[in-house]
PDB file of N, CA, C and O in Angstrom:
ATOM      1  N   UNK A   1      52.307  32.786 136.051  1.00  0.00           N
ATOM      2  CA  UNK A   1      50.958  32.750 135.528  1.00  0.00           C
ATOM      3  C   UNK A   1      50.010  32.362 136.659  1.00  0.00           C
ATOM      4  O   UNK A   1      50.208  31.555 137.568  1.00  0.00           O
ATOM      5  N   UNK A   2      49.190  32.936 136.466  1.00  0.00           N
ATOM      6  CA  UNK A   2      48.581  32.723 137.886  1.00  0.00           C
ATOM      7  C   UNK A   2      46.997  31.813 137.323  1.00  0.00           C
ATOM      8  O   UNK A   2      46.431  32.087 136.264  1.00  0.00           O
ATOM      9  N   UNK A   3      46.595  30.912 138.141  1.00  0.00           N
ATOM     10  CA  UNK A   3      45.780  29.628 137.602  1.00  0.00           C
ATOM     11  C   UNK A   3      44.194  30.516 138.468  1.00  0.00           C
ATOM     12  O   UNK A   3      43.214  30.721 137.751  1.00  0.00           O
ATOM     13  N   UNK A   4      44.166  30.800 139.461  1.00  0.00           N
ATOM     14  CA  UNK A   4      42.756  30.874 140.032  1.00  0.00           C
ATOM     15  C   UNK A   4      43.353  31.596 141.621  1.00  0.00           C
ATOM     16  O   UNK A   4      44.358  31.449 142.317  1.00  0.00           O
ATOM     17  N   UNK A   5      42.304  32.286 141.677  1.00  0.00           N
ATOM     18  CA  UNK A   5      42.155  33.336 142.920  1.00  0.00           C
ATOM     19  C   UNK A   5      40.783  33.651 143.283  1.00  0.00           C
ATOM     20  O   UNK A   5      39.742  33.873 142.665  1.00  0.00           O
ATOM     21  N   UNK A   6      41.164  33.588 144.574  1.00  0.00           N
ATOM     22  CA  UNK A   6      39.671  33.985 145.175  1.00  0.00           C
ATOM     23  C   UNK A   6      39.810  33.791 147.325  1.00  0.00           C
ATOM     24  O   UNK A   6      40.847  33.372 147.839  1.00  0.00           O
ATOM     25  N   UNK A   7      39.189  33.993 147.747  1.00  0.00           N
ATOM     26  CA  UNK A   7      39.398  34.897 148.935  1.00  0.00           C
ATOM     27  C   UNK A   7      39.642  33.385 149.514  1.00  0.00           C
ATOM     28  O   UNK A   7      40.054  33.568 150.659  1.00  0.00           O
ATOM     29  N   UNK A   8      39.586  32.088 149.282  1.00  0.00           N
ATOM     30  CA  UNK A   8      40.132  31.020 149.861  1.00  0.00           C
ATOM     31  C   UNK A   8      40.856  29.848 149.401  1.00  0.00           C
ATOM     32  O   UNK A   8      41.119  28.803 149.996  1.00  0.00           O
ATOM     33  N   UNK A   9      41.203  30.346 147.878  1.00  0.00           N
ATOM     34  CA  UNK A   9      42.481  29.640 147.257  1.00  0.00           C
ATOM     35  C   UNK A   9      42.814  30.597 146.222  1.00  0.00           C
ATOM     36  O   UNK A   9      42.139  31.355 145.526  1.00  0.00           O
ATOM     37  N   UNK A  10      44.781  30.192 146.378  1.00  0.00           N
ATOM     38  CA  UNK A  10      45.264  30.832 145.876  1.00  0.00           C
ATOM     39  C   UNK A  10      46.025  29.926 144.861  1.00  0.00           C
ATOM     40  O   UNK A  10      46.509  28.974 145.473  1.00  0.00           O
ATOM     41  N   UNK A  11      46.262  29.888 143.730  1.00  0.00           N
ATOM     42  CA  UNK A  11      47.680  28.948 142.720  1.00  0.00           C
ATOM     43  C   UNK A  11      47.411  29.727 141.649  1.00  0.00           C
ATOM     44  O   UNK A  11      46.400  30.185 141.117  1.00  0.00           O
ATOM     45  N   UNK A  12      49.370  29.779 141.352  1.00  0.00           N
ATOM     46  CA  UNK A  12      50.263  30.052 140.553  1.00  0.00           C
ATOM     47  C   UNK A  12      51.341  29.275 139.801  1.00  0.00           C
ATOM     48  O   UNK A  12      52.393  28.972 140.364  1.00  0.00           O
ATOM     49  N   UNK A  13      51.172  29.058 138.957  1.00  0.00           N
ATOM     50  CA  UNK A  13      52.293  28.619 137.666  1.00  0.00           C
ATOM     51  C   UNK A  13      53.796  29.270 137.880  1.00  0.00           C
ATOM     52  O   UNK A  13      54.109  30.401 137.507  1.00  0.00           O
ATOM     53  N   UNK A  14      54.584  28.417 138.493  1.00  0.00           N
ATOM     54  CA  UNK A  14      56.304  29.206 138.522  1.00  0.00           C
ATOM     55  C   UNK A  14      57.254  28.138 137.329  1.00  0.00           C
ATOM     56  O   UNK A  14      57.874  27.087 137.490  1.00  0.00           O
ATOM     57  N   UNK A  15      57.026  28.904 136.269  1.00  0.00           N
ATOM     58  CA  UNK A  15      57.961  28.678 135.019  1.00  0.00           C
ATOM     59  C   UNK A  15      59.506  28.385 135.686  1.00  0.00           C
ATOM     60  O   UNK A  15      60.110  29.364 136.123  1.00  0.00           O
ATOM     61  N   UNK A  16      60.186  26.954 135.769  1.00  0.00           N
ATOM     62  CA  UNK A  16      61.788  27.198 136.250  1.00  0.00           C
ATOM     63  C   UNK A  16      63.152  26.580 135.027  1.00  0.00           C
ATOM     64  O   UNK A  16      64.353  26.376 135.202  1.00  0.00           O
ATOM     65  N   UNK A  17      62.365  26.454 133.954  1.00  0.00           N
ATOM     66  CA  UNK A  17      62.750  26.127 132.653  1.00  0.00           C
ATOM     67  C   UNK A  17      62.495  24.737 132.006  1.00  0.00           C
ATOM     68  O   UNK A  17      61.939  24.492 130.936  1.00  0.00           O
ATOM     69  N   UNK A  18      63.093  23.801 133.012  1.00  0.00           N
ATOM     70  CA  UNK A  18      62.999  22.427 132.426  1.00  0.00           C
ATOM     71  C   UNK A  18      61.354  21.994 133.085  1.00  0.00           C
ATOM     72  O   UNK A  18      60.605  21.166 132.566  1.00  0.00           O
ATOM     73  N   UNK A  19      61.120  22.630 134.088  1.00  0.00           N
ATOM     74  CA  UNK A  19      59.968  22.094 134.814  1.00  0.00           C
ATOM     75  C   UNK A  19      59.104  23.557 134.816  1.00  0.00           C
ATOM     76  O   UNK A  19      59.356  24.599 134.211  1.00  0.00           O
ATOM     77  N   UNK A  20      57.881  23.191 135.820  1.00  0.00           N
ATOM     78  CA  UNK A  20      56.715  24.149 135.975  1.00  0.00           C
ATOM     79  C   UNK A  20      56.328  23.215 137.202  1.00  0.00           C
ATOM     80  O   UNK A  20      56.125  22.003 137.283  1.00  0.00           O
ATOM     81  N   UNK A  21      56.300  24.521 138.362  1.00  0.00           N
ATOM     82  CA  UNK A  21      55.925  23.994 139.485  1.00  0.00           C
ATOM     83  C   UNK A  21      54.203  24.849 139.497  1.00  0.00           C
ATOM     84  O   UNK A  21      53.724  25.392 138.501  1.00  0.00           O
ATOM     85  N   UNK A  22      53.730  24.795 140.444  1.00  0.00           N
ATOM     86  CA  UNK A  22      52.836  24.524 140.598  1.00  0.00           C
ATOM     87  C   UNK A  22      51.976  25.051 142.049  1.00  0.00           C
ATOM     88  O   UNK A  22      51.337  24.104 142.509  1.00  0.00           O
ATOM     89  N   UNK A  23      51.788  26.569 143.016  1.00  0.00           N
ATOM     90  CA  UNK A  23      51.672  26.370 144.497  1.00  0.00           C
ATOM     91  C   UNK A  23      50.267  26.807 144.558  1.00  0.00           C
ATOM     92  O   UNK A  23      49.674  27.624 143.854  1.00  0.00           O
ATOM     93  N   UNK A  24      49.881  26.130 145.493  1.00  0.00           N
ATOM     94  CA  UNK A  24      48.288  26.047 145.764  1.00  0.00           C
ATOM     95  C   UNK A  24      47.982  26.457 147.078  1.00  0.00           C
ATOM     96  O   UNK A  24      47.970  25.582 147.943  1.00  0.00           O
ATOM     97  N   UNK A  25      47.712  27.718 147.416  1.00  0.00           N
ATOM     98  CA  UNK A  25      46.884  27.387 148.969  1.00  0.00           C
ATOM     99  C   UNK A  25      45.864  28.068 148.948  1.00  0.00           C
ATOM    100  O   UNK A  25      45.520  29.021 148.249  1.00  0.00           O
ATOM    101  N   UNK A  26      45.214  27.316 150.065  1.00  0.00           N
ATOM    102  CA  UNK A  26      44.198  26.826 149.927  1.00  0.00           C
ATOM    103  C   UNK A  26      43.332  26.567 151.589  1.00  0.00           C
ATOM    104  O   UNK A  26      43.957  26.076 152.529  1.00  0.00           O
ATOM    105  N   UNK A  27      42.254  26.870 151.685  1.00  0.00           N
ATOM    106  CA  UNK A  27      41.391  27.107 152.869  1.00  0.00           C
ATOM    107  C   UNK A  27      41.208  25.784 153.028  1.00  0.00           C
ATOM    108  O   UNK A  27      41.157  25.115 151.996  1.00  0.00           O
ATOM    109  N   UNK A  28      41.030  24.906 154.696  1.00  0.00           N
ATOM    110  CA  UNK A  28      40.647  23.844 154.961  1.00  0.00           C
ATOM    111  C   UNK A  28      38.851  23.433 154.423  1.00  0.00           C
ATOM    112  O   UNK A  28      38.529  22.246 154.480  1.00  0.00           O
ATOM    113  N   UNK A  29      38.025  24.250 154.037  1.00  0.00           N
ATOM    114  CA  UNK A  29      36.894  24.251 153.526  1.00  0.00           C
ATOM    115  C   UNK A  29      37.138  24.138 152.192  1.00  0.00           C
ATOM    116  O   UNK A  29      36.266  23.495 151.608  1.00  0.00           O
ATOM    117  N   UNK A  30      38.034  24.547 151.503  1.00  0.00           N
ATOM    118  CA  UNK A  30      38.346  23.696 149.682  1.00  0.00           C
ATOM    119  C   UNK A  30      38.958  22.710 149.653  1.00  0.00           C
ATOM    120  O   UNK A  30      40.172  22.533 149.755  1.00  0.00           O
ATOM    121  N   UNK A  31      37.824  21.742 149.456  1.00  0.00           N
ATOM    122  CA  UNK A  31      37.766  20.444 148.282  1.00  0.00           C
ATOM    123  C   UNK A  31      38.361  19.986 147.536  1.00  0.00           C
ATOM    124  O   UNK A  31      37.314  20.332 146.989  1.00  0.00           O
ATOM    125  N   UNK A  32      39.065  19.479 146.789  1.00  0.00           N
ATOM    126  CA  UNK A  32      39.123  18.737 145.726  1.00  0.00           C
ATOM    127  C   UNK A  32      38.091  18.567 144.677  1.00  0.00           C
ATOM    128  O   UNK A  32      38.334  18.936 143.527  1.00  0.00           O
ATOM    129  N   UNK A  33      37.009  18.060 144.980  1.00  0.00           N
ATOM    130  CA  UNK A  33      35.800  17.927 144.629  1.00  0.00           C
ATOM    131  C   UNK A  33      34.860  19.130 144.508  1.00  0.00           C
ATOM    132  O   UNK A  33      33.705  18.874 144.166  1.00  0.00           O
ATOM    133  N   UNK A  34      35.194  20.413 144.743  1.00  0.00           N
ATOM    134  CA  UNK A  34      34.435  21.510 144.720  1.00  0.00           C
ATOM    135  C   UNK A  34      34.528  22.381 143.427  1.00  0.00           C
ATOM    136  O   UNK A  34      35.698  22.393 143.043  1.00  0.00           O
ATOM    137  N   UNK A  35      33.913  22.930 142.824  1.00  0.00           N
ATOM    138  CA  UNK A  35      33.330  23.321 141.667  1.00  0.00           C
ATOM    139  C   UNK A  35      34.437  24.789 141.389  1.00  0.00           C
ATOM    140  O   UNK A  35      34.629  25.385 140.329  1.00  0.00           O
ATOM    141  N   UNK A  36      35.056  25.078 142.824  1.00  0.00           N
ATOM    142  CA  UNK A  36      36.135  26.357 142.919  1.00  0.00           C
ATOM    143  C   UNK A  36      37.308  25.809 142.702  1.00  0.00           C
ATOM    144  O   UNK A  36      38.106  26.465 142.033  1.00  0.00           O
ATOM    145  N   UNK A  37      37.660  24.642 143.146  1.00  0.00           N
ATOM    146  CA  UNK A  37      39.214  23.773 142.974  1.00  0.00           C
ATOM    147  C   UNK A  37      39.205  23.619 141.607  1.00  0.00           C
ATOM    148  O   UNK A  37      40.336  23.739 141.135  1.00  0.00           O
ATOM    149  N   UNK A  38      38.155  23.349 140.621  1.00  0.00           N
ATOM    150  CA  UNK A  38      38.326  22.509 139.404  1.00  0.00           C
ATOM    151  C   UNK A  38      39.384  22.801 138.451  1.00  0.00           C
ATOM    152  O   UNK A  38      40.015  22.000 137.761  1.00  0.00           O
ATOM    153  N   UNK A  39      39.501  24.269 138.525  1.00  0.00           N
ATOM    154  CA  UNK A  39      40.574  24.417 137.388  1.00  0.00           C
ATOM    155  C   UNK A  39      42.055  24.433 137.573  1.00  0.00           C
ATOM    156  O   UNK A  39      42.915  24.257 136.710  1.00  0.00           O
ATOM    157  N   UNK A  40      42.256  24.755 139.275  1.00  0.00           N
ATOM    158  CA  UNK A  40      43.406  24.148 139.938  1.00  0.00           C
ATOM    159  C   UNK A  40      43.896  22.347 139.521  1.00  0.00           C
ATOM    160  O   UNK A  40      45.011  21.961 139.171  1.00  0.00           O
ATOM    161  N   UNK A  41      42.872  21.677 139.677  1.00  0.00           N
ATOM    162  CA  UNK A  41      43.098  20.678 139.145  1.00  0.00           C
ATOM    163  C   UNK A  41      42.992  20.002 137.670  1.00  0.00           C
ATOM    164  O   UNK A  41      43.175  18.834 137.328  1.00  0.00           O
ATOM    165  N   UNK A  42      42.748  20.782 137.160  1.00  0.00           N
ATOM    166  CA  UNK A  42      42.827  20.547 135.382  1.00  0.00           C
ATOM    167  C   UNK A  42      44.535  20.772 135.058  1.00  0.00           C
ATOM    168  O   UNK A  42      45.263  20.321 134.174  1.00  0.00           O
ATOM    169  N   UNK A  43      44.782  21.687 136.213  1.00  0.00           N
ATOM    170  CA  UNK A  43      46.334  21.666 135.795  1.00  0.00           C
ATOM    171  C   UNK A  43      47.249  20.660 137.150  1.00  0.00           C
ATOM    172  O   UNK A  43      48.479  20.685 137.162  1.00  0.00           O
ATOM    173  N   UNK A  44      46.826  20.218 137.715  1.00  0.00           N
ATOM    174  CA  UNK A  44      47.150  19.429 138.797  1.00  0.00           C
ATOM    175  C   UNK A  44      47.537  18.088 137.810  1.00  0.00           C
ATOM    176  O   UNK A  44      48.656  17.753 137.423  1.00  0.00           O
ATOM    177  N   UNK A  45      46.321  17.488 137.559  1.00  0.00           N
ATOM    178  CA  UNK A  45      45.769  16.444 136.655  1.00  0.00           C
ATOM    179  C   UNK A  45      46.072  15.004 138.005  1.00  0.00           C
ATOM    180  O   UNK A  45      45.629  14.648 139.097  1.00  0.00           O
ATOM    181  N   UNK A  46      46.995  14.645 137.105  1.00  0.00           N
ATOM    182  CA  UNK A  46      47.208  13.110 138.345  1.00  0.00           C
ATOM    183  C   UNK A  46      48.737  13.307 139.414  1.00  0.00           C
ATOM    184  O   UNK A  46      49.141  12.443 140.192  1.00  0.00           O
ATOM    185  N   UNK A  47      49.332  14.555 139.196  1.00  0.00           N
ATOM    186  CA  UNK A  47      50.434  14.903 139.990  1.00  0.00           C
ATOM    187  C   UNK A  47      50.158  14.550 141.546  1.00  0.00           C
ATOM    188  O   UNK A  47      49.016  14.351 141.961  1.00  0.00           O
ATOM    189  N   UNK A  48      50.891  14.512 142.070  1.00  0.00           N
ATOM    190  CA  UNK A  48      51.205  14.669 143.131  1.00  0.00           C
ATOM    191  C   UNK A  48      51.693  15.509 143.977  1.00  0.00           C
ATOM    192  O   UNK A  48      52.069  16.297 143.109  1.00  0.00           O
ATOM    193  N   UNK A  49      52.134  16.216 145.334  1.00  0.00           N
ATOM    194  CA  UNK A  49      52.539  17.124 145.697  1.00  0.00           C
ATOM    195  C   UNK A  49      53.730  17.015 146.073  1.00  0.00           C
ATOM    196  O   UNK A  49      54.077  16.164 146.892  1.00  0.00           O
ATOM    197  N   UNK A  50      54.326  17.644 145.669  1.00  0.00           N
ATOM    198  CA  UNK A  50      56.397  17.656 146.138  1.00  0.00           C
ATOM    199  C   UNK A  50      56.645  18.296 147.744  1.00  0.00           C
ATOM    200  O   UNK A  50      57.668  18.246 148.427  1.00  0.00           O
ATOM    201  N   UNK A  51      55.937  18.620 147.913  1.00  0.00           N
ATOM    202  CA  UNK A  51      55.972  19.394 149.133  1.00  0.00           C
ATOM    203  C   UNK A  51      54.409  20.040 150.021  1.00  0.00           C
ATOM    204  O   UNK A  51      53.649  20.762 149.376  1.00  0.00           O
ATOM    205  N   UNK A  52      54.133  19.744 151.260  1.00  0.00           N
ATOM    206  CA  UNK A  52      52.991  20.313 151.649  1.00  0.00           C
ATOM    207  C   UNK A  52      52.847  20.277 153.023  1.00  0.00           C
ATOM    208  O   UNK A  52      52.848  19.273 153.735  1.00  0.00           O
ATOM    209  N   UNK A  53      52.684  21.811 153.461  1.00  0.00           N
ATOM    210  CA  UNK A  53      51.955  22.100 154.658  1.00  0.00           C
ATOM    211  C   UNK A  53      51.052  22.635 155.001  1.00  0.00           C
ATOM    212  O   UNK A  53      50.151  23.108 154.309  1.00  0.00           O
ATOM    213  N   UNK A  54      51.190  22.633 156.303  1.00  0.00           N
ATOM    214  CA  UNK A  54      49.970  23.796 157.133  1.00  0.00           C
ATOM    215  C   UNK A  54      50.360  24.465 157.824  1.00  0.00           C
ATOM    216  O   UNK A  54      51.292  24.364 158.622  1.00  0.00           O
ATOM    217  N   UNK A  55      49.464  25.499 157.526  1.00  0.00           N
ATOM    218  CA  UNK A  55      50.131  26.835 158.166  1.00  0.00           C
ATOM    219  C   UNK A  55      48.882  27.619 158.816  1.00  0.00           C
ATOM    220  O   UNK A  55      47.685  27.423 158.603  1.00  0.00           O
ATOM    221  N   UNK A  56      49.533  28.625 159.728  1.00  0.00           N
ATOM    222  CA  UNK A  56      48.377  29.131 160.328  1.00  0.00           C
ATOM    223  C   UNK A  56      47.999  30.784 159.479  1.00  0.00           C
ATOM    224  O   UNK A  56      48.832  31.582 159.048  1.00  0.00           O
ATOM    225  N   UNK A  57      46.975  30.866 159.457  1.00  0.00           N
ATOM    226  CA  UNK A  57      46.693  32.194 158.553  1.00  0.00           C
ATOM    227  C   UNK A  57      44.963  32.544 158.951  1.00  0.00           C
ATOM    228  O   UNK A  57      43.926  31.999 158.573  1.00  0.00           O
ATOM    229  N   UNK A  58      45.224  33.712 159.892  1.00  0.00           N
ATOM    230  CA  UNK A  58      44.394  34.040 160.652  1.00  0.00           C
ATOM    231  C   UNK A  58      42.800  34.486 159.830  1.00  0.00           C
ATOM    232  O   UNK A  58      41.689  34.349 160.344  1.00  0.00           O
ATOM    233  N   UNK A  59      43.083  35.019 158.492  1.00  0.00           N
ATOM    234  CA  UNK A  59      42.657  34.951 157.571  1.00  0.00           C
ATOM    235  C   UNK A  59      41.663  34.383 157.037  1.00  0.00           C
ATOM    236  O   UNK A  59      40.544  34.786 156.717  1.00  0.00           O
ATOM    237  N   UNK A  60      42.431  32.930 156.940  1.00  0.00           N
ATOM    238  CA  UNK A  60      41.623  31.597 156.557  1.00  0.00           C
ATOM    239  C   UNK A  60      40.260  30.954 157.794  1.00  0.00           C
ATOM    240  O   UNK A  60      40.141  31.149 159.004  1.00  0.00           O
ATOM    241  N   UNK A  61      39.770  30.491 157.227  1.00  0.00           N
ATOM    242  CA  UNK A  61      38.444  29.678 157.663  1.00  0.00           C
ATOM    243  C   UNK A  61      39.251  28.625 158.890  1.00  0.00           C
ATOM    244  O   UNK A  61      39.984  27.656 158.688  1.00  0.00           O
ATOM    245  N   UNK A  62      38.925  29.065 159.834  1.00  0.00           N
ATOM    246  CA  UNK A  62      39.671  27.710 160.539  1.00  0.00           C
ATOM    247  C   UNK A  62      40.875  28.230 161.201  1.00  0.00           C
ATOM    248  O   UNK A  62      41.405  27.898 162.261  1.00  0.00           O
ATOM    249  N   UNK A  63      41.088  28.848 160.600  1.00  0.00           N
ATOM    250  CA  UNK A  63      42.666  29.570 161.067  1.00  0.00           C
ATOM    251  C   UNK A  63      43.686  29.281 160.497  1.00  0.00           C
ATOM    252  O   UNK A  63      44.793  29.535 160.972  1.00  0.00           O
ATOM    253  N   UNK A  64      43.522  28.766 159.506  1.00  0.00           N
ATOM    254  CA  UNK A  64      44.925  27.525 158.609  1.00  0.00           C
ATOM    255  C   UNK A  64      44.673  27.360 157.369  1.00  0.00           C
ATOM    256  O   UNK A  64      43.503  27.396 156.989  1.00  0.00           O
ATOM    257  N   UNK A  65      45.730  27.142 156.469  1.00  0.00           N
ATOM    258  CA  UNK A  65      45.799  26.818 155.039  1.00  0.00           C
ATOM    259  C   UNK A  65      46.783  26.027 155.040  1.00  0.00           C
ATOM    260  O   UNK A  65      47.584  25.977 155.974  1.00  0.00           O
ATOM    261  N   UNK A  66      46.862  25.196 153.837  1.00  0.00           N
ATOM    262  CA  UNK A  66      47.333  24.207 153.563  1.00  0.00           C
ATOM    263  C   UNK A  66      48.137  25.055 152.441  1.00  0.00           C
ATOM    264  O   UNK A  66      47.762  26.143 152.005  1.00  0.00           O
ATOM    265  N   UNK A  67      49.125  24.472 152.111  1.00  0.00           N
ATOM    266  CA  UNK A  67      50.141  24.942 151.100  1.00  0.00           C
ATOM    267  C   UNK A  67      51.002  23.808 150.107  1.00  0.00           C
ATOM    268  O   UNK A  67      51.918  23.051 150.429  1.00  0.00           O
ATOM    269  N   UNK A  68      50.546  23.944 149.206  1.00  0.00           N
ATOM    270  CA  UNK A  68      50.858  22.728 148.591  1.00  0.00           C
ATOM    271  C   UNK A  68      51.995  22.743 147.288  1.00  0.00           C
ATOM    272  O   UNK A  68      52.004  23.794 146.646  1.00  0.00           O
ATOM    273  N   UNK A  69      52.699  21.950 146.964  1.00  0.00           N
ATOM    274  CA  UNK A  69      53.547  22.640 145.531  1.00  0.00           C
ATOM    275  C   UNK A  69      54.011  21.450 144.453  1.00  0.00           C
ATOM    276  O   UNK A  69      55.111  20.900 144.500  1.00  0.00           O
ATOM    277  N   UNK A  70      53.162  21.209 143.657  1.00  0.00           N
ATOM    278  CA  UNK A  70      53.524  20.482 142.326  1.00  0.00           C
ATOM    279  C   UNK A  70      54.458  20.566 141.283  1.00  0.00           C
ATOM    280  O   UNK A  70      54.833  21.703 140.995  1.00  0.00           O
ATOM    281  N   UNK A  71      54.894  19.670 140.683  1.00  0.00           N
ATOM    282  CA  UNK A  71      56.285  19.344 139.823  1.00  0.00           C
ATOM    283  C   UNK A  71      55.548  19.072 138.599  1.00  0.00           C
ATOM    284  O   UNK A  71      55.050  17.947 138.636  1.00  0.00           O
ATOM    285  N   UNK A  72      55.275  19.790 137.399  1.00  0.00           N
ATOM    286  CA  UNK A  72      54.206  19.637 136.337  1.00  0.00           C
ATOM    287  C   UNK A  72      55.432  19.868 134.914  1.00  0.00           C
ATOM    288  O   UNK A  72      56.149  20.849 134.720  1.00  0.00           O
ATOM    289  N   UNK A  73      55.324  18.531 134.046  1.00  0.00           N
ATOM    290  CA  UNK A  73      56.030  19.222 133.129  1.00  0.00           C
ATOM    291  C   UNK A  73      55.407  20.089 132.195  1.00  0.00           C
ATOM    292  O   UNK A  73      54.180  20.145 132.115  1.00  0.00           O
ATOM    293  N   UNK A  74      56.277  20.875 131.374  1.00  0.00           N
ATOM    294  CA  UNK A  74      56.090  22.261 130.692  1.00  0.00           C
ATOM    295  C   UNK A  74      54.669  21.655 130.105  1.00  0.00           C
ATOM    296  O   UNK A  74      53.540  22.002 130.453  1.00  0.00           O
ATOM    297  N   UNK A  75      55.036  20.619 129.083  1.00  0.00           N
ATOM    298  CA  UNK A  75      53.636  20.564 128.124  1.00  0.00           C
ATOM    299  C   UNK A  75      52.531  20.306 128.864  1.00  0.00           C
ATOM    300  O   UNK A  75      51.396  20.660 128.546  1.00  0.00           O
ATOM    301  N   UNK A  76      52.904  19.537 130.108  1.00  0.00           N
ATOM    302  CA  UNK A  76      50.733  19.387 130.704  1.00  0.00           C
ATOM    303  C   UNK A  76      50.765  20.478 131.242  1.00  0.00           C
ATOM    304  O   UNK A  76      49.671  20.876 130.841  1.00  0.00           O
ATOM    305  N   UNK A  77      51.223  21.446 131.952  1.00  0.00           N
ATOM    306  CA  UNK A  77      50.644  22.882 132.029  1.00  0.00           C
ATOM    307  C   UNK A  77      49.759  23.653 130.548  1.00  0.00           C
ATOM    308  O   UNK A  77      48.625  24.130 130.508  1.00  0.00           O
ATOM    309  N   UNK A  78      50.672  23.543 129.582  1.00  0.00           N
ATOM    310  CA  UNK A  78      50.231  23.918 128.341  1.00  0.00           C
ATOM    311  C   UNK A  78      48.409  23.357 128.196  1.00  0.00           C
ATOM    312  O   UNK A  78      47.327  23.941 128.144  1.00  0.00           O
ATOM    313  N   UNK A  79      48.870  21.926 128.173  1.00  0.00           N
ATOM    314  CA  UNK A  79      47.234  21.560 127.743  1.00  0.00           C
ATOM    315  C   UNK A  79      46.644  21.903 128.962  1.00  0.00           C
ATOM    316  O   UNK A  79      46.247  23.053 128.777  1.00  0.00           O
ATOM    317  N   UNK A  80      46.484  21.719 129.595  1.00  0.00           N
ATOM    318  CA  UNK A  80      45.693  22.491 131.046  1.00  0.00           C
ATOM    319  C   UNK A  80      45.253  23.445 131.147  1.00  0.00           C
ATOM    320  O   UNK A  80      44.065  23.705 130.959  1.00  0.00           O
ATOM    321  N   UNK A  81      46.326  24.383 131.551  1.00  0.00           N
ATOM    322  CA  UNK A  81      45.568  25.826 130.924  1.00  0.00           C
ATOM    323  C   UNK A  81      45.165  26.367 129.568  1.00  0.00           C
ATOM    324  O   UNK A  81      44.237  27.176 129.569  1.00  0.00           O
ATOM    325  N   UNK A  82      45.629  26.097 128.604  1.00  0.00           N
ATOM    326  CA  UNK A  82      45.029  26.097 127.263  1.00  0.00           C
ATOM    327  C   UNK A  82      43.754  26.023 126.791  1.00  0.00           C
ATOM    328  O   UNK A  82      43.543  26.046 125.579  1.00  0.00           O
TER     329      UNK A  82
END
């Protein structure tokens, strides 16, 4: 399921049965706090990241994205995106 797209963040919902992960990347110019992250983080909520780098992606603003990947159980995905 894919959460939000747009030419400097990317996240997707990966269903793995007992869990729902969570991968985000994302331009060094997106925020947290920015009005484009928000719904990334409605399903984020107070998680944390299981895993995260940087990478180079010629692409991106800066030259780099960050890559991030959350451990979300099934039901707060539900209310989140819901």
């Amino acid at each position: 399921m894919l959460v939000c797209v747009n030419n400097r963040l990317y996240a997707s919902l990966f269903d793995l049965g007992r869990e729902t992960q969570l991968m985000v990347y994302r331009s060094p110019v997106v925020k947290d706090r920015h009005d484009i992250y928000r719904p990334v983080a409605v399903v984020v909520g107070e998680a944390q990241p299981i895993a995260e780098i940087v990478v180079e992606d010629e692409w991106m603003f800066f030259g780099k994205a960050t890559l991030s990947v959350y451990r979300l159980p099934n039901d707060t995905v539900m209310q989140g995106v819901a």
